[in-house]
C-alpha positions in Angstrom: 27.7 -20.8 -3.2 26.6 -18.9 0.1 30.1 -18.4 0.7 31.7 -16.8 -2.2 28.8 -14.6 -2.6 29.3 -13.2 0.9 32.6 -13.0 0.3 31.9 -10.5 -3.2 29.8 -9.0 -0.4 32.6 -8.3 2.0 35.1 -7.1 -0.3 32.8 -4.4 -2.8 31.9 -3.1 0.7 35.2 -3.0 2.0 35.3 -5.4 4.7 39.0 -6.8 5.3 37.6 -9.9 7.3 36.1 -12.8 4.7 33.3 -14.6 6.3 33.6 -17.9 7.3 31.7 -21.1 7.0 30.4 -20.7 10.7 29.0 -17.5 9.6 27.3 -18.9 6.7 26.3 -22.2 9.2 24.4 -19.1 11.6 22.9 -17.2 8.2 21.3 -20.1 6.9 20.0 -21.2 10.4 18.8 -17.4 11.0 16.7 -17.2 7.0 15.7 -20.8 7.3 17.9 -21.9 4.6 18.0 -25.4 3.6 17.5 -28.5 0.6 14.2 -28.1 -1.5 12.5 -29.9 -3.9 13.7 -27.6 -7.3 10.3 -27.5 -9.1 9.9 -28.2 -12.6 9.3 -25.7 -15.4 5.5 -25.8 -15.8 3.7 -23.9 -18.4 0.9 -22.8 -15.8 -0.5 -23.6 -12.3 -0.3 -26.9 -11.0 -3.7 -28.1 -10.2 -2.3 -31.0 -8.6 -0.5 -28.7 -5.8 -3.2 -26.8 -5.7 -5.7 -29.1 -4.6 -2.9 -31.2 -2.7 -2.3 -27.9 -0.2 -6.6 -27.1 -0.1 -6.7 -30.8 1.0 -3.4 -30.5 3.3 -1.9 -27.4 5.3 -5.1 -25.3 4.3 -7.6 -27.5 5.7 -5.4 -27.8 9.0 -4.8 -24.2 9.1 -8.8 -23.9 9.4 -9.1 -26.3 11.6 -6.6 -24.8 14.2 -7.8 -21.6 13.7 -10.7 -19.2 13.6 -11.4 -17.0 10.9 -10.9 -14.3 12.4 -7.2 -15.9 13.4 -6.1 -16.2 9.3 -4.8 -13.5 8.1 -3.0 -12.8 4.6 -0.8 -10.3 3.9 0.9 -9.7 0.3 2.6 -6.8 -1.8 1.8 -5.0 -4.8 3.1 -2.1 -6.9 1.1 1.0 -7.0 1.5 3.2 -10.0 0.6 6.4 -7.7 0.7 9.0 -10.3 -1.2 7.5 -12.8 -3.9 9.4 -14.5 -6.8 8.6 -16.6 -5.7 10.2 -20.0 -3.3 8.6 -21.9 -1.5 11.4 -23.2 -1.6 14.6 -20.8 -0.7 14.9 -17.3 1.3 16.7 -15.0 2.5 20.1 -15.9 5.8 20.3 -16.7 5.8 16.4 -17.5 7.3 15.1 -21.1 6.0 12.1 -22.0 7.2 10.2 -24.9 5.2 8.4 -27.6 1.9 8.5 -25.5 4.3 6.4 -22.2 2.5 7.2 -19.4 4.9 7.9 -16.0 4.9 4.7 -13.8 6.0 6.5 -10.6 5.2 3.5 -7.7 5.2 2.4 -4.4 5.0 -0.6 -2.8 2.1 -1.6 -1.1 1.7 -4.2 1.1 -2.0 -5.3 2.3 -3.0 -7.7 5.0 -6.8 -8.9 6.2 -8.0 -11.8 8.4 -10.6 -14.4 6.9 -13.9 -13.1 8.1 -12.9 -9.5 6.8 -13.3 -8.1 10.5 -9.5 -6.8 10.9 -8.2 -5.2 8.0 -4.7 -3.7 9.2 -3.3 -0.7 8.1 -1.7 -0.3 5.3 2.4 -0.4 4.9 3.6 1.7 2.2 7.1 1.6 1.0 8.4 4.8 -1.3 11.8 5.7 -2.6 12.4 8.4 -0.5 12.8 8.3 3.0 11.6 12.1 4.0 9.7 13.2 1.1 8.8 16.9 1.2 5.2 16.1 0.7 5.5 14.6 4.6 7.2 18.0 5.9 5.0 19.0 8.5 2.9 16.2 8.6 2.6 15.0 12.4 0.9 11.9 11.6 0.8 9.2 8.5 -2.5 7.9 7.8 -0.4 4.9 6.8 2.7 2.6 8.1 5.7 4.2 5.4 9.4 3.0 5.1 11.6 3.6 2.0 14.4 2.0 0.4 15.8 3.3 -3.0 13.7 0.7 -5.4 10.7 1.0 -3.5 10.5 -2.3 -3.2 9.4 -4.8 -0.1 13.2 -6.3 1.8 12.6 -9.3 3.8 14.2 -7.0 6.2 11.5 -4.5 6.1 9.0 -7.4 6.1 10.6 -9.2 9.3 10.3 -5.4 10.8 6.5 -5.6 10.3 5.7 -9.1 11.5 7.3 -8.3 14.6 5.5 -5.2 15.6 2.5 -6.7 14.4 3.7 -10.2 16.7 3.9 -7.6 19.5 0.6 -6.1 19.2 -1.2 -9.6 19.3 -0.1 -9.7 22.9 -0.8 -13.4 23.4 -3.4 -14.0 21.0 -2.5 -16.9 18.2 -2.7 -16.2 15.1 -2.0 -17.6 11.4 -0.5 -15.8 8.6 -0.3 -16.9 5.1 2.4 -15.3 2.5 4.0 -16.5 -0.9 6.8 -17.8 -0.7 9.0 -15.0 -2.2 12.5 -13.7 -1.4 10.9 -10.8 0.7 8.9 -12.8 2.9 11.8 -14.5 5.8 11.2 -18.0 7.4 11.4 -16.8 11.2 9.6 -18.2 14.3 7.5 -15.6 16.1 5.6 -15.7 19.8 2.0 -15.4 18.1 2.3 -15.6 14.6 2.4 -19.1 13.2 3.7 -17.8 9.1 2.2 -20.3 6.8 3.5 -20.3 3.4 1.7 -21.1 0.3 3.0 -23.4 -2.7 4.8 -21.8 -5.5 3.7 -20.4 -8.2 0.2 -20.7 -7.2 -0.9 -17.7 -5.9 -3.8 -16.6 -8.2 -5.1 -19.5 -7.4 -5.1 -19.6 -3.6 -4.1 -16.1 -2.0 -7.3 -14.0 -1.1 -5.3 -11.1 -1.5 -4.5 -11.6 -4.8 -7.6 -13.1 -6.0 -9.3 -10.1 -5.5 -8.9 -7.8 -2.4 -5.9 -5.9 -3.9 -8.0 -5.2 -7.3 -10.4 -4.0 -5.7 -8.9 -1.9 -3.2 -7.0 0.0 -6.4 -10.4 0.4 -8.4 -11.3 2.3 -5.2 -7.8 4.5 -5.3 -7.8 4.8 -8.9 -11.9 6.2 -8.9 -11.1 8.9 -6.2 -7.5 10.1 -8.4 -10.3 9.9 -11.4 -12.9 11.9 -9.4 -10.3 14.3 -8.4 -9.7 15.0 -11.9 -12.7 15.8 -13.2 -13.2 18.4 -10.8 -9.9 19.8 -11.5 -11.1 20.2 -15.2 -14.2 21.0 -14.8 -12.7 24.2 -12.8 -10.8 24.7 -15.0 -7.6 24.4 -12.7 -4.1 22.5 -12.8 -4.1 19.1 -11.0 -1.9 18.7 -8.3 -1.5 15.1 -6.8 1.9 14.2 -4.3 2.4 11.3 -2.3 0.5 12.4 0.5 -2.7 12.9 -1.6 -1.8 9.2 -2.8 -1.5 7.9 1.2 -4.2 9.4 1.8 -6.3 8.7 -1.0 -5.1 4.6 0.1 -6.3 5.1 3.1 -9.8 6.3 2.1 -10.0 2.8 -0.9 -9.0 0.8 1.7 -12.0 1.8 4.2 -14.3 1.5 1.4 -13.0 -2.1 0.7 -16.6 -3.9 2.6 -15.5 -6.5 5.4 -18.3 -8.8 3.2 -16.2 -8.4 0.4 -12.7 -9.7 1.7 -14.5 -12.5 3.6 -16.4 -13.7 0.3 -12.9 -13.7 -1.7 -11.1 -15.8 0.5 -14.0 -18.3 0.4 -13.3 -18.0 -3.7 -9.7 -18.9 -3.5 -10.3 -22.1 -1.3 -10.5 -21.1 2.1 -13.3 -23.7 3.3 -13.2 -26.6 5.0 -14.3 -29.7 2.4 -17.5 -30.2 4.2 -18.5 -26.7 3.7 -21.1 -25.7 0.7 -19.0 -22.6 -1.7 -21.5 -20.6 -3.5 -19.8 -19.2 -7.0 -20.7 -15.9 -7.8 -19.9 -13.4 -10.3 -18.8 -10.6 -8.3 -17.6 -12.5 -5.5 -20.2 -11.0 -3.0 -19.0 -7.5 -3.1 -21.6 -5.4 -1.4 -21.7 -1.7 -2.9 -19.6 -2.9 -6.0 -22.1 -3.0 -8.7 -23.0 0.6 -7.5 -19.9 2.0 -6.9 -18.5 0.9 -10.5 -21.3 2.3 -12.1 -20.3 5.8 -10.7 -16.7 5.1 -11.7 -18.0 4.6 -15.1 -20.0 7.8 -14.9 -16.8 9.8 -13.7 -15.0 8.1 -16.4 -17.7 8.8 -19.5 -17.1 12.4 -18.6 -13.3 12.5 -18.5 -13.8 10.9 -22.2 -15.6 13.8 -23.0 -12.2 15.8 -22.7 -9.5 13.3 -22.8 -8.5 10.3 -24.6 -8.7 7.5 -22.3 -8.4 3.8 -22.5 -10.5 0.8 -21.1 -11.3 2.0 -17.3 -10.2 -1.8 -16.7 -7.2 -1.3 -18.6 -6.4 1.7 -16.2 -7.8 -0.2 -13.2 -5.3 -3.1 -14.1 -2.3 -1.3 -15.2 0.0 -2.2 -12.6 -1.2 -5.6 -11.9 1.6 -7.3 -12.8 3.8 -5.1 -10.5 4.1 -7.7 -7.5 6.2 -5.2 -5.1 9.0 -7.8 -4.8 12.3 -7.7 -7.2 14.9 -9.9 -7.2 18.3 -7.3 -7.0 21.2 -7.5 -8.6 24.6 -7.9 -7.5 25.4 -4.2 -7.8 21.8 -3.0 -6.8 22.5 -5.0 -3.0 26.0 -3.0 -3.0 24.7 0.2 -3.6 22.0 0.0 -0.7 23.7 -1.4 1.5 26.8 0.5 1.2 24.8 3.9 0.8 23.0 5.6 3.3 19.7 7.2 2.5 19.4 10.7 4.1 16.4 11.5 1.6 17.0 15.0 1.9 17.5 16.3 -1.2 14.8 13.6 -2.9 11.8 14.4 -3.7 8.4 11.8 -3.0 9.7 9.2 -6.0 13.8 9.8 -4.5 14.5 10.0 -8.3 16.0 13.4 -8.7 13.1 15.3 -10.4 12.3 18.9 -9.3 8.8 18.4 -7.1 6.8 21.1 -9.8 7.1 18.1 -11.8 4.8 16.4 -9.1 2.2 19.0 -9.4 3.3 20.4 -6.1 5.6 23.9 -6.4 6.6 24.1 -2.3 6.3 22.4 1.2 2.9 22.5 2.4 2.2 24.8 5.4 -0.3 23.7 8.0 -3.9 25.4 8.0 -4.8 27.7 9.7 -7.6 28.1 12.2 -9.6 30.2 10.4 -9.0 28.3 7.4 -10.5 25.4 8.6 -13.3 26.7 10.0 -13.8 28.5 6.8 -13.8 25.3 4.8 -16.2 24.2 7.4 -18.8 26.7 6.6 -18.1 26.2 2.8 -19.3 22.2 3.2 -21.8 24.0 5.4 -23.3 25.8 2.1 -23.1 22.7 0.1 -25.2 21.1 2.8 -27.8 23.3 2.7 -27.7 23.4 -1.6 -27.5 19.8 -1.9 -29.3 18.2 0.9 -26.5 16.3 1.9 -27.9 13.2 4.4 -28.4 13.8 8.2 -25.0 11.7 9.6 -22.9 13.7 6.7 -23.8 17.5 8.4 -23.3 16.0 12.0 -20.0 15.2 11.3 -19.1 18.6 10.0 -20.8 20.0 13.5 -18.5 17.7 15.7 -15.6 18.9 14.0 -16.1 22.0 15.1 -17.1 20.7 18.4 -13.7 18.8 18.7 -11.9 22.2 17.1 -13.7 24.4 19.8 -12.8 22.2 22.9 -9.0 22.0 21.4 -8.5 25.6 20.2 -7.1 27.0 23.4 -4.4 24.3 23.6 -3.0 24.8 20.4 -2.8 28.4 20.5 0.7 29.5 20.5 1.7 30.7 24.2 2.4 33.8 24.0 6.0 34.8 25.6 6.8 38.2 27.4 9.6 38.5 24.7 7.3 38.3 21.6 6.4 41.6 22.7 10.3 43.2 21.8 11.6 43.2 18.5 15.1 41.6 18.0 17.8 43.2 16.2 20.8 41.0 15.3 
């Protein structure tokens, strides 16, 4: 079957040589490739399997390991663009029969067992050089694309290796599905450790809880965002790099105690160890922080129509990152080359005022800054904003001060004659 499928391969893309069976022989041995049990159609979750890998591989995973040496790492879909009301959005935007626009990315989060290492977050768009990124020096996120925005299990090999570089001799243990994406591979400090099929609600921390709440953070700050838009009275802009960075911010406010207390829910505990069930899992800050979600949300009711907040927490949930391509799909990115030029942040062809953004931004200037400086400045002294918030706005300035003379332009003996061509 390997083999006439790589031969399909080889002809749509225009190779005259067929591949052989010692080819296939070497691809199986490099994707781990092999005779499995085929598993039988169940209606829901096995129990059985369940409890038969808590009692097996999990239990000698902990044992090996630290928590702080199990890690988890798994994908999901991020509607990006989303907004609260069900109806309105971007200017410029159709939307038909009250369909709100699902433009994603694919997200893919990873944390070790005690919570203490929560790695940055890989994001994976459509297109490769959106012109939300021109200018930007600096991601506060790890960003690839492909043309379905979708997690590869080459893009996923690419990360385990960095990430097996930067352990530099320390072991560690990471457990992942068991999807297409995610490649069997031996690594120098990464033992990958994958979890039963079709099981993954039931034992995969991130899924049992991290991701959800990282994307009740994103989707409260978008929500936030909002409201002050409308209550100035101004359009709403909101590109991929207010989305990144909007990521970036949820995922710092995702507590260390929180990850650590949803990996204990899903099974991670030796069987001699005591787990205390709780409602919320043990998130510290949640039952505050969702109250002011729902206050934000109360007053976008007030001037939108909006559904369940955990209906528009939720929407994407099912959105797993990870498609299975077809035939033609696998041609056409392979055989195409994505220069990303001409795309825009979702690589589908729309004009980027559908976006809410009309050009490419320019970097502030100096006096800009400073000027938005002195305006947080004002609200400190109106508001009474704590201690630690208005010393961080004086060691900006402190760090802009020592830097200012090394990032002023140079100033050349030629600036000083105008050029006529």
């Amino acid at each position: 079957m390997l083999l006439e499928k790589a031969k399909y391969f080889a002809k749509e893309l225009g190779h005259e040589t067929a591949p052989s069976q010692g080819w296939i022989d070497r691809f199986k041995k490099r994707h781990g490739i092999g005779h499995i049990k085929k598993a039988g159609e169940a209606a829901g979750v096995d129990e059985e399997l369940v409890q038969g890998w808590k009692d097996g591989r999990l239990t000698d995973i902990l044992r090996r390991y630290d928590p702080k040496d199990i890690y988890n790492a798994d994908e999901t879909g991020l509607f990006w663009q989303m907004l609260p009301e069900k109806s309105l959005g971007f200017q410029g935007t159709t939307y038909h029969g009250g369909k709100q626009q699902k433009t994603r990315v694919t997200v893919l989060v990873c944390a070790n067992m005690d919570g203490s290492d929560k790695l940055p977050l890989f994001v994976i768009g459509k297109s490769k050089r959106p012109r939300a990124f021109k200018n930007v020096k600096k991601l506060p996120v790890a960003y690839e694309s492909n043309k379905k925005a979708w997690m590869t299990g080459a893009l996923f090999e690419a990360w385990l290796r960095k990430l097996d570089g930067k352990m530099e001799g320390r072991k560690i243990a990471m457990v992942i599905d068991n999807c297409p994406a995610h490649p069997h591979i031996k690594l120098d400090n990464i033992e990958l450790v994958f979890l039963p099929p079709n099981t993954t609600s039931l034992t995969q921390p991130m899924d049992g809880g991290v991701i959800r709440n990282l994307k009740q953070h994103y989707r409260h700050i978008l929500a936030f965002r909002r409201l002050a838009a409308a209550d100035e009275g101004i359009p709403f802009k909101w590109d991929l790099l207010d989305a990144i960075i909007a990521l970036k911010t949820a995922w710092n406010k995702v507590f260390q105690q929180t990850i650590a207390n949803v990996y204990r829910h899903v099974g991670f505990v030796l069987p001699c160890e005591q787990v205390e069930e709780d409602g919320d899992r043990g998130e510290e800050g949640g039952v505050e922080d969702a109250q002011e979600f729902r206050g934000i949300w109360e007053r976008l009711g007030d001037l939108f129509p909006l559904p369940a907040m955990e209906k528009y927490i939720d929407v994407d949930a099912t959105d797993t990152g990870v498609e299975l391509l077809t035939d033609d799909q696998i041609v056409e990115i392979t055989g195409v080359k994505e220069d990303g030029e001409s795309d825009d942040e979702n690589g589908n062809g729309e004009t980027s005022s559908q976006h809410g953004e009309d050009c490419v931004r320019k970097p502030p200037s100096m006096s800009e800054v400073c000027q938005a400086l002195n305006v947080i400045r004002q609200f400190d002294i109106f508001e009474q904003t704590p201690a630690e918030l208005q010393l961080l706005v004086e060691n900006y300035e402190l760090y802009l001060m020592s830097n200012y003379k090394r990032q002023k332009k140079q100033t050349n003996i030629t600036d000083y004659f105008a050029v006529k061509e």
